[in-house]
C-alpha positions in Angstrom: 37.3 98.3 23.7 40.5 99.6 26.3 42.1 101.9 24.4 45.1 99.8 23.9 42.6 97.7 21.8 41.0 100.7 19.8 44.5 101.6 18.6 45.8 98.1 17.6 42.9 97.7 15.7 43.3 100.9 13.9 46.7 100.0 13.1 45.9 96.9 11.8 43.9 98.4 9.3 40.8 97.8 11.0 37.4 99.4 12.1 37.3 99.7 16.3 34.5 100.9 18.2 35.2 104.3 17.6 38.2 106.3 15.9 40.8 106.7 18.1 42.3 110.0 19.4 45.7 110.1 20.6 48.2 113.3 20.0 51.5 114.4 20.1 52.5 116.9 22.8 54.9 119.7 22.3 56.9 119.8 25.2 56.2 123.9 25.3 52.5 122.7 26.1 52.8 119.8 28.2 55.5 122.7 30.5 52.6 125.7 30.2 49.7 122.4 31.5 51.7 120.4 33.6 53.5 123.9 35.2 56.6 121.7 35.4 60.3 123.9 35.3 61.8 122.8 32.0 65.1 121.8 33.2 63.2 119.2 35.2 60.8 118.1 32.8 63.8 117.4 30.4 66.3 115.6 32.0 64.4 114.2 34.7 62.4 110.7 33.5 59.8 110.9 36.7 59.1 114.5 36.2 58.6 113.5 32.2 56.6 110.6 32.4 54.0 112.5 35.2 53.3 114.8 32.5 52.9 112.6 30.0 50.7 110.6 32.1 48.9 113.3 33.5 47.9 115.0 30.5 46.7 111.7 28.4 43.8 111.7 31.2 42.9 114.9 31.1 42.8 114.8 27.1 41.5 111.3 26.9 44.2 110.3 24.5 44.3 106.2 23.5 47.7 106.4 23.3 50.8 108.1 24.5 54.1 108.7 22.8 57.4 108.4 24.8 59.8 110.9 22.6 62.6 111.9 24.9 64.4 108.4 26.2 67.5 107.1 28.3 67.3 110.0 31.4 70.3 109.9 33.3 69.2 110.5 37.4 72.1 111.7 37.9 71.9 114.6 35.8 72.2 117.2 38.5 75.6 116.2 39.0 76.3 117.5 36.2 74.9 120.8 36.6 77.0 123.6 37.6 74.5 126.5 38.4 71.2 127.9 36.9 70.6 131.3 36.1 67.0 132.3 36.0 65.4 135.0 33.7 62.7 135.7 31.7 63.4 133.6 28.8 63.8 131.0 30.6 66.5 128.7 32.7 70.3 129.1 31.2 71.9 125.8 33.0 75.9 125.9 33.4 77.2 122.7 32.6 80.4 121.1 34.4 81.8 121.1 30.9 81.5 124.4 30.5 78.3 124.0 28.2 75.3 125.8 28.3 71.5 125.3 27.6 68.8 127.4 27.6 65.3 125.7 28.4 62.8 128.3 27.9 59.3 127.9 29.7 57.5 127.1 26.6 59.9 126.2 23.7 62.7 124.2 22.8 66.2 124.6 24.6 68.8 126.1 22.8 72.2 125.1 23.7 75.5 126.2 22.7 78.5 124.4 23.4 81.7 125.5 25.3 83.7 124.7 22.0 82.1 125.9 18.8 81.2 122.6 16.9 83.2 122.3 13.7 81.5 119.9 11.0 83.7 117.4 10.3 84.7 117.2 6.5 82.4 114.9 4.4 84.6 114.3 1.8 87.2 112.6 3.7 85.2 111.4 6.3 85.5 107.9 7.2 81.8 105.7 7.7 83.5 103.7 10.3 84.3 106.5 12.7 80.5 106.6 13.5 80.4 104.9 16.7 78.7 101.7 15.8 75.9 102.6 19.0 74.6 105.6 18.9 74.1 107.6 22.6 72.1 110.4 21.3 69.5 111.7 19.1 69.3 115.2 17.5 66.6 117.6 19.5 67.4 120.7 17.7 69.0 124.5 18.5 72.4 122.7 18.8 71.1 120.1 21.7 72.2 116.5 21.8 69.9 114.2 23.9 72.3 111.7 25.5 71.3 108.0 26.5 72.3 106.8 29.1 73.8 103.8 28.8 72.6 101.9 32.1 69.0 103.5 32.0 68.0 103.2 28.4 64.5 101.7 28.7 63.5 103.2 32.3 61.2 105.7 31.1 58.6 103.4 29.3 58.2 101.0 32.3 57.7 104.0 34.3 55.1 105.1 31.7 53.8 101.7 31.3 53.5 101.3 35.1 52.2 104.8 35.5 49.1 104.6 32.7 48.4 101.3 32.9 48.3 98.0 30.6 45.1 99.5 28.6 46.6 102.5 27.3 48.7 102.2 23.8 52.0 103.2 24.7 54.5 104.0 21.2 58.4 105.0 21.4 60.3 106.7 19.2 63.6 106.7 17.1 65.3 109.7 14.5 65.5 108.7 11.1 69.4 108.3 9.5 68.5 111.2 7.3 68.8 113.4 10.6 71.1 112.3 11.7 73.4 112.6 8.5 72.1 116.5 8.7 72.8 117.1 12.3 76.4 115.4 12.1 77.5 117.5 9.1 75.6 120.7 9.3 72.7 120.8 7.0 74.6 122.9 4.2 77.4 120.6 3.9 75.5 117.6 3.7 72.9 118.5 1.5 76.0 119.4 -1.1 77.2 115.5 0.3 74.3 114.2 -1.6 75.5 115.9 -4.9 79.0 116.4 -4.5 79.6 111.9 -3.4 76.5 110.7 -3.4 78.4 106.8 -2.6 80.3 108.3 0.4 76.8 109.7 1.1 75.2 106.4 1.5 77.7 104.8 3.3 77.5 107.4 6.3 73.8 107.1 6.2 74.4 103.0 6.3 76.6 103.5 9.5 73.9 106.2 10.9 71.6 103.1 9.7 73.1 100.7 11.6 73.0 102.4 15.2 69.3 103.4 14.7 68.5 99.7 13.8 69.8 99.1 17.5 68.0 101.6 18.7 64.5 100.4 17.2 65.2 97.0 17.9 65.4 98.1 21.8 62.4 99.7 22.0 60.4 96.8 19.4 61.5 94.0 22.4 60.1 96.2 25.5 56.6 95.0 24.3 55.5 98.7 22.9 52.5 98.7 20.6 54.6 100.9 18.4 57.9 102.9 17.2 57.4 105.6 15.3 60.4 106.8 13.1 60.6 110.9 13.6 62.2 112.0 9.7 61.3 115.7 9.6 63.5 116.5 6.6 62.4 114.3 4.4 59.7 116.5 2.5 59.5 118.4 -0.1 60.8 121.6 1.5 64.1 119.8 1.8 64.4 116.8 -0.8 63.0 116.2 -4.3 61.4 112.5 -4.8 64.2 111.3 -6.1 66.6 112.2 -3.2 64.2 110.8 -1.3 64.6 107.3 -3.0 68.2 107.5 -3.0 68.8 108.8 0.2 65.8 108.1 3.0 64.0 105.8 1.8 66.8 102.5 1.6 67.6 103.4 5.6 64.3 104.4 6.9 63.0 100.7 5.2 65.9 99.3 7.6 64.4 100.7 10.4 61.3 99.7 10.1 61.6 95.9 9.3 63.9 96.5 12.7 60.9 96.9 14.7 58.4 94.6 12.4 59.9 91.8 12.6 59.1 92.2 16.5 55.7 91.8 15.6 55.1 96.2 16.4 53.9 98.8 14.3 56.0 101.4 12.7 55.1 104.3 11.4 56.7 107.5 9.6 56.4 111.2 11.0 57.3 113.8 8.6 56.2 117.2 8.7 55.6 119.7 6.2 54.8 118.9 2.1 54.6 115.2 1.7 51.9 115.4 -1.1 54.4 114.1 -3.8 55.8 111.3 -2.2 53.0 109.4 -0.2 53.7 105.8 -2.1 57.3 106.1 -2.0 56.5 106.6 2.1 54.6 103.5 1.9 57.8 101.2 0.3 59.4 101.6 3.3 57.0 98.9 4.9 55.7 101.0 7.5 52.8 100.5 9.3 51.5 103.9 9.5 51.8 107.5 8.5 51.6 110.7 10.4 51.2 114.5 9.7 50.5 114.6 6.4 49.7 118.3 6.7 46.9 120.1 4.7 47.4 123.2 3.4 48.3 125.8 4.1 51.0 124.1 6.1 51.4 121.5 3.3 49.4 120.1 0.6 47.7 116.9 1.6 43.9 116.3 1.2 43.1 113.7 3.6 40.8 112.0 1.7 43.1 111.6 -1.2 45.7 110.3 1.0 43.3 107.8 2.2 42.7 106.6 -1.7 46.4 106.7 -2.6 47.5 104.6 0.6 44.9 104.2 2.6 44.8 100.3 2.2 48.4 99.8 3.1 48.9 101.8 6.0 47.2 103.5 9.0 47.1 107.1 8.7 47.2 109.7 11.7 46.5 112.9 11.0 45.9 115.5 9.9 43.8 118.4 11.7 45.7 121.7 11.3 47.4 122.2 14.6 48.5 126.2 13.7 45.5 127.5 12.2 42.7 125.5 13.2 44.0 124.4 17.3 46.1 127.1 18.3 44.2 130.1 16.9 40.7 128.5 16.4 38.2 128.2 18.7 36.4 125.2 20.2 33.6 125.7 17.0 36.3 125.6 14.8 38.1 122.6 16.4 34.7 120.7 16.5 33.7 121.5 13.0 37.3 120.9 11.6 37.7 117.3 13.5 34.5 116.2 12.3 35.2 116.9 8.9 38.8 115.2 9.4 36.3 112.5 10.8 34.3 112.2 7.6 37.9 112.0 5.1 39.6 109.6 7.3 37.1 106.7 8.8 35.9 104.9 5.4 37.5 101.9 5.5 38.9 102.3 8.6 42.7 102.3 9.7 42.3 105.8 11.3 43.7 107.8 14.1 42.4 111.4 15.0 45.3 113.8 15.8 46.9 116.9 14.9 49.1 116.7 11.7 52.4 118.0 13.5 52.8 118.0 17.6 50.1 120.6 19.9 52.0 123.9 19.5 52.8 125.3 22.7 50.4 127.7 23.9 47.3 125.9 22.2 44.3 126.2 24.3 43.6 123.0 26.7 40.2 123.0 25.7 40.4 122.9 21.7 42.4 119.7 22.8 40.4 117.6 24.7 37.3 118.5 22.5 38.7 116.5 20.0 37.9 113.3 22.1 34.3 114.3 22.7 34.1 115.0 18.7 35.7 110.9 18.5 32.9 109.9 20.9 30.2 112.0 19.0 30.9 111.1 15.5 33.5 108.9 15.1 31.7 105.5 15.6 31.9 103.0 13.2 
């Protein structure tokens, strides 16, 4: 089977030749691989894609995931000088902005005005534009899209890996975006305080990810995964969860299935109490579902509780076991994730969470050779 093949047919609940392997990349450790300079490797789509391409072959991934989308090429325009210094490059925007992209981490960027939060309370849903142009990356940092290059970057991944390779985008759940847009504190206190007025932001934040999704479902990708790192247990009970992620995040999905590709949910952390509410959202697939001690999910009870309904990708510890282990510990730990996740099939091998930064190359591609070993239906 190409590998293209091997992951459809792990997706569609299904027992390929072998389990597939395919990762998620920080971009701290695609930077330290590739030896890229991060202001490039950001905001550039050809310098971006190389690495992503570049570093699928070397780790014998079946799949690659395109997570930063709609490069503008003409963002050096817009760059007013770069300062250069041990923590990394601090770029000078023509607005007066700044962002620091450190060698190995992610950016942090602070504006030229402070950002106020706009009040919740009084806030009007239909003052969200009805398409969104960004998506939250963290530290402050807005990823724009630019309008007249939205889609550039998967052709020139497509064109660059080839038609056998499963290629998946990648959208930011409306939870995430209600967070970044209000400041975490007062929208948290949103959900208590007007839970109605709550909803109907999150429908408008709904709306423009639906767009988003349904973009990147009619390219012809194998699959969209929806990034929703807030939705566990560290930040919402179950119930907030069914109130308040669960009704958009179902939106997004049926965005991208009716298109006839596979969805799928990435949340990180503790997700142990809400695996079947995860699964009403009529996903596809489900990713990190981190054992302990970085959460609390036992693969193989994840596999009994909703292993049936959706693919699941996951869950080797990428902390503990690939960034401080060695290539024994990696070998003995994937096999074992091997073991909990192939009965029945619908299986992908992978870290639980992205490769940190600094992880050793070679802890990564083992997990391939462990795939080819003992992963063989």
């Amino acid at each position: 089977m190409t590998s293209r093949e091997r992951m459809a047919a792990a997706m569609d609940l299904g027992r390929p030749d072998r389990v597939p392997v395919m990762c998620q990349m920080s971009i701290g450790h695609m930077l330290l691989q590739t030896g890229t300079r991060a202001v490039t490797f950001w905001n550039s789509a050809e310098a971006y894609a190389a690495g992503l391409v570049d570093l699928r072959r070397v780790y014998g991934f079946d799949g690659i995931l395109v997570s930063l989308y709609g490069h503008s090429p003409d963002y050096e325009k817009r760059i007013r000088r770069v300062e250069t210094s041990a923590e990394g490059e601090l770029v000078h925007w023509q607005n007066r902005d700044r962002t620091l992209f450190p060698p190995d981490d992610l950016p942090v960027h602070t504006p030229a005005l402070p950002k106020v939060a706009p009040p919740l309370a009084t806030f009007n849903p239909d003052d969200i534009p009805a398409r969104i142009d960004y998506f939250p990356v963290s530290q402050g940092l807005e990823f724009r899209l630019d309008p007249d290059h939205p889609d550039d970057i998967f052709r020139r991944v497509r064109a660059a890996a080839g038609p056998d390779v499963s290629l998946h985008g990648e959208v930011t759940s409306p939870f995430d975006y209600f967070l970044h847009f209000f400041g975490f504190e007062k929208a948290l206190l949103g959900l208590r305080d007007d839970p109605e007025r709550a909803r109907g932001l999150l429908q408008r934040f709904t709306d423009g990810v639906v767009l988003l999704a349904e973009a990147q479902a009619s390219l012809g990708l194998d699959a969209v995964k929806i990034s929703s790192p807030f939705a566990g247990a560290g930040f919402i009970s179950p119930a907030d969860y069914r109130s308040f992620v669960l009704p958009f995040e179902r939106q997004v999905a049926a965005a991208v299935r009716r298109r006839g590709v596979h969805a799928y949910l990435h949340t990180c952390g503790d997700i142990h109490d809400r695996l079947e509410l995860m699964a009403e959202a009529g996903i596809s697939g489900l990713e990190c579902l981190d054992p302990p001690p970085l959460g609390r999910v036992e693969l193989a009870d994840a596999k009994r509780r909703v292993g049936k309904r959706l693919f699941i990708k996951g869950n080797l510890d990428p902390v503990n076991v690939l960034l401080r282990g060695d290539v024994e510990r990696v070998r003995d730990a994937a096999r074992r994730t091997l073991e909990a996740g192939m009965p029945g099939g619908g299986f992908i091998l992978s870290t639980a969470c992205a490769v940190a930064p600094r992880t050793p190359p070679e802890n990564v591609a083992v997990l391939r050779e462990v795939a080819e070993e003992f992963g063989r239906y």
